[in-house]
C-alpha positions in Angstrom: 242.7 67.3 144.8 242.9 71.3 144.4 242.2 73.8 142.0 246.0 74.4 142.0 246.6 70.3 141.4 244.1 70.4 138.8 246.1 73.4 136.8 248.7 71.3 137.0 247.3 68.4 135.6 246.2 70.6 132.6 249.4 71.6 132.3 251.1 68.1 131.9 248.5 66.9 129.4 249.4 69.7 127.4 253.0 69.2 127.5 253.6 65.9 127.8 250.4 63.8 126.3 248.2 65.8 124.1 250.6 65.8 121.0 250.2 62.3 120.6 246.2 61.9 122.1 244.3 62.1 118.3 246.6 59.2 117.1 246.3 56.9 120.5 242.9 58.1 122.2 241.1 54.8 121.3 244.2 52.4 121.7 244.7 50.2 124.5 247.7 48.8 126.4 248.1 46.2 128.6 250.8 47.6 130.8 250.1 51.1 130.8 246.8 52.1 131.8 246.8 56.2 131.1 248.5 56.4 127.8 247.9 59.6 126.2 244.9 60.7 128.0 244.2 63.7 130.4 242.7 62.5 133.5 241.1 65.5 133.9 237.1 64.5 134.3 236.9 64.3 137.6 238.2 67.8 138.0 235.6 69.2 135.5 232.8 66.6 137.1 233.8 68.7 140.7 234.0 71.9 139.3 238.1 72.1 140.0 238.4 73.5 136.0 235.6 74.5 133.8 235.1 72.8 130.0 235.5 75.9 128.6 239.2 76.4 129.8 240.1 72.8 129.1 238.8 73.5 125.8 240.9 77.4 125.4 244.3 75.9 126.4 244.4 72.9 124.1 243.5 75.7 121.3 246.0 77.6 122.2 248.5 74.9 122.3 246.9 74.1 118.6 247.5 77.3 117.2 250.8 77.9 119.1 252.5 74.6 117.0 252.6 72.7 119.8 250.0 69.9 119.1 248.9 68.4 115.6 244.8 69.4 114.7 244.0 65.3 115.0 245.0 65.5 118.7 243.6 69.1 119.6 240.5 68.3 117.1 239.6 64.9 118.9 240.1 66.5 122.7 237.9 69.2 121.9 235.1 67.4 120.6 235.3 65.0 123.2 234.2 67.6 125.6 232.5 70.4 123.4 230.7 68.1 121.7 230.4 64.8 123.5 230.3 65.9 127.2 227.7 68.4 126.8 225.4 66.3 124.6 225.1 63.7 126.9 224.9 66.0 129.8 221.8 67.0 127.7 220.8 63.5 127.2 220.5 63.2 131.1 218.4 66.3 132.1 216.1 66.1 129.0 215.5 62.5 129.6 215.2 61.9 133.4 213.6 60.7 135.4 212.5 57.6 133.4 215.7 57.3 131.4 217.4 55.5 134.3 214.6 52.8 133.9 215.5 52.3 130.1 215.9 48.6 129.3 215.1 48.3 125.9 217.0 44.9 124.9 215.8 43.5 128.4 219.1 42.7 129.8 218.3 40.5 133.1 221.4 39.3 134.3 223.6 40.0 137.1 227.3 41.6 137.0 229.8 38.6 136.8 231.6 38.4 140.2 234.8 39.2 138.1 234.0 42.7 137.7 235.1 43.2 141.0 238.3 40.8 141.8 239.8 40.7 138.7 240.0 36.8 138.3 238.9 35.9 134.8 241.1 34.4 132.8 239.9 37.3 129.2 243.4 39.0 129.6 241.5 42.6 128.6 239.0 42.1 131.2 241.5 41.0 133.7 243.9 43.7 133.0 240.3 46.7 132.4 239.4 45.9 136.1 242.6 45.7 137.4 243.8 49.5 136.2 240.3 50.5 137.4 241.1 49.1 141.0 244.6 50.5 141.5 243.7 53.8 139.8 240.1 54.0 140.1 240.5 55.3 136.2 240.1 53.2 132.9 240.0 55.5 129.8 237.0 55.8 127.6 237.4 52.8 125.0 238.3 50.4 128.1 235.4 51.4 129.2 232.7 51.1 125.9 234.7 48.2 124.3 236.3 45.5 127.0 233.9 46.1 130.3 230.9 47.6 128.6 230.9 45.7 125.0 231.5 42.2 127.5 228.6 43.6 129.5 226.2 44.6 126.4 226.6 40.8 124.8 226.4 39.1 128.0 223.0 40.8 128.6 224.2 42.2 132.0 221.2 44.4 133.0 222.2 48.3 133.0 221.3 48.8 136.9 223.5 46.1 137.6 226.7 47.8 135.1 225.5 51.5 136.2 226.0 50.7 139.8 229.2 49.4 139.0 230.8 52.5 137.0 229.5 54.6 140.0 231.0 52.7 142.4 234.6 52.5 141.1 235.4 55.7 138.9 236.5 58.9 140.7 235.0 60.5 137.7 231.1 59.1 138.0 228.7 61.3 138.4 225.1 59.8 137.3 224.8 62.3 135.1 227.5 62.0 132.9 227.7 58.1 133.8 224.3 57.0 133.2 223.9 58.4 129.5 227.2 56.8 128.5 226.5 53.4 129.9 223.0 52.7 129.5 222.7 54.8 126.2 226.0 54.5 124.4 227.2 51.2 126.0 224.3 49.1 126.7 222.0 50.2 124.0 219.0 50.1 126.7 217.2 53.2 125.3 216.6 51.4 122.3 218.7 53.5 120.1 218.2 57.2 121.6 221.5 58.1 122.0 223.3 56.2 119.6 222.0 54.9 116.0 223.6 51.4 116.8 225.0 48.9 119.7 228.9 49.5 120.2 229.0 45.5 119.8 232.2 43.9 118.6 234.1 40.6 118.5 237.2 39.9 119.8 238.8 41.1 116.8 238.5 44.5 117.3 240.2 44.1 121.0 242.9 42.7 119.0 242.9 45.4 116.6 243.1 48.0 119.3 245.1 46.8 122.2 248.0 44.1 122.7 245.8 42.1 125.2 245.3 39.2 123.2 249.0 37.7 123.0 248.7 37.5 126.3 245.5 36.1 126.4 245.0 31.9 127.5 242.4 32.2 124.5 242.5 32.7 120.8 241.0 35.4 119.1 241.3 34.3 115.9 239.0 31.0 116.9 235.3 31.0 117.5 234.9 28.1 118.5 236.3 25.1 120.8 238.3 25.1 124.2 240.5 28.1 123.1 238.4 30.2 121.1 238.2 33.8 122.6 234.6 34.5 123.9 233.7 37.9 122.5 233.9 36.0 119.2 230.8 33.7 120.1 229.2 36.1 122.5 229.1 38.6 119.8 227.3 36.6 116.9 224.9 35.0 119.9 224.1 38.9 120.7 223.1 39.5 117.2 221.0 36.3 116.7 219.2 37.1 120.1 218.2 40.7 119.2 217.5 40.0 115.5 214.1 41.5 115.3 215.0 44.4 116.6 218.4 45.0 114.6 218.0 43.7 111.7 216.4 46.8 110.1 218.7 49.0 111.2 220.8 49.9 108.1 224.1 50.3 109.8 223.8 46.6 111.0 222.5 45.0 107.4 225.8 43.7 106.4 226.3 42.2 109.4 223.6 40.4 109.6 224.5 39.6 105.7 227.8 37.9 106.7 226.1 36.1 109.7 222.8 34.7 107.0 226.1 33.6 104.7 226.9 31.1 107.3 226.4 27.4 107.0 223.8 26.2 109.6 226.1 23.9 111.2 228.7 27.0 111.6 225.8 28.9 113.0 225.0 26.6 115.2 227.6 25.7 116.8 228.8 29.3 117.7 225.5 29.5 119.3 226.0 26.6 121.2 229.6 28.0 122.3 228.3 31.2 123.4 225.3 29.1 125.6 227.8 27.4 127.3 229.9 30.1 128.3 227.0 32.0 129.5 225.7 28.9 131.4 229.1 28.6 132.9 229.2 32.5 134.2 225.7 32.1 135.6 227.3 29.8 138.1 230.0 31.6 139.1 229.9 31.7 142.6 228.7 35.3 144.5 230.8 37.8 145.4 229.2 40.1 148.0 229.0 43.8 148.4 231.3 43.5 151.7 234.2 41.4 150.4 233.9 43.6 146.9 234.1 47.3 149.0 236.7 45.6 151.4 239.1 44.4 148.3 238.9 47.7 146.5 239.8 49.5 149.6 243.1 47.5 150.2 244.2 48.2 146.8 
């Protein structure tokens, strides 16, 4: 990439994609895996165009009646505000940031992760996009491979290492804030006030992945129940002690005590056996991984 391709690149997203980016930044499809978003971090991560005229030309495209305040509002802030506070995050923080592990996440990155084969249709589909385009938007990122990651208790080296390795737009600095922080919850609530946990129902709610999913979101549990349904109340039950006074999370926690036992217990008892089932997957090494992403 150039300077001049990255111009360019500004220039589409303002014409093309930006009028519509407030109403569809945090929506996800299963066919097409840019949507309304820019593409443009790796160009500001390399230093090909600066934040600050990112920021000036989708003002100007604001005030010139060319894009609504929701979409120009919501880029803007995403960069302004979001960018440069966790780019604070990281140099304020480090060196010992990296070793946050605050919910004591231990297990290894599912072999999925890097060939696709799963049958979760928004997993399938995340780490498919991010092979062929080496790209998966924000929400793709926090809710399907990060939120699967956060309940599964997938330590943050192991996720961290991951983002850095496929994204043209990692760079530790920006990565490691939003992953372990933001999507893991590993620093224990420094970054964020609460974990960015959620069920298969908000999946639904925000993408079309689940028609053409082999599970059911709308079950918990049995053969055809989605996963994140279980995972999620068995991430919640796990980390209980520490959650359950934070205030954001109390009427959660109220809708999980409502529960009969029984119900409890047997979505606990679904979410064991998944887990027990992925801690057998069989390896997939770093060769065959590098080797597979570099054919595609």
């Amino acid at each position: 990439m150039t300077r001049r391709q990255a111009l360019g690149d500004l220039r589409h997203f303002i014409a093309h994609a930006l009028v519509d980016f407030g109403t569809y930044q945090d929506a996800i499809s299963d066919r097409e895996p840019l949507l309304y978003h820019s593409r443009l971090a790796a160009a500001m991560n390399i230093g090909l165009l600066s934040p600050q005229e990112v920021c000036e030309a989708v003002e100007t495209a604001w005030q010139a009646g060319r894009a609504p305040i929701n979409a120009a509002e919501g880029f803007i802030r995403q960069i302004l505000g979001w960018r440069e506070y966790v780019r604070g995050i990281y140099w304020q923080r480090m060196p010992g940031y990296k070793q946050e592990n605050r919910l004591n996440a231990r297990r290894g990155l599912p072999a999925f992760y890097w060939h696709g084969d799963t049958d979760l249709r928004c997993l399938q589909r995340a780490i498919e996009m991010t092979r062929d385009n080496a790209y998966a938007h924000h929400i793709q990122r926090l809710m399907v491979t990060g939120n699967f990651a956060l309940l599964c208790g997938v330590s943050p080296a192991a996720l961290c290492d991951w983002y850095l390795a496929v994204y043209a737009d990692a760079f530790e600095w920006v990565e490691l804030p939003n992953t372990l922080g933001m999507t893991l919850y590993a620093d224990g609530g420094y970054l964020g006030s609460k974990p960015y946990c959620a069920s298969g129902k908000y999946i639904d709610r925000m993408s079309d992945h689940c028609r053409h999913c082999r599970y059911d979101v709308k079950q918990v549990t049995g053969d055809d129940a989605c996963p994140f349904n279980s995972l999620y109340w068995h991430f919640l039950e796990r980390h209980r002690e520490r959650l359950k006074g934070n205030q954001r999370m109390k009427l959660i926690y109220g809708s999980w005590d409502k529960m009969a036992q029984s119900r409890r217990e047997a979505i606990l008892t679904q979410a064991n056996a998944f887990l027990d089932r992925l801690d057998t997957e069989p390896p997939y090494g770093r060769g065959e991984h590098a080797e597979g992403y570099r054919r595609h």
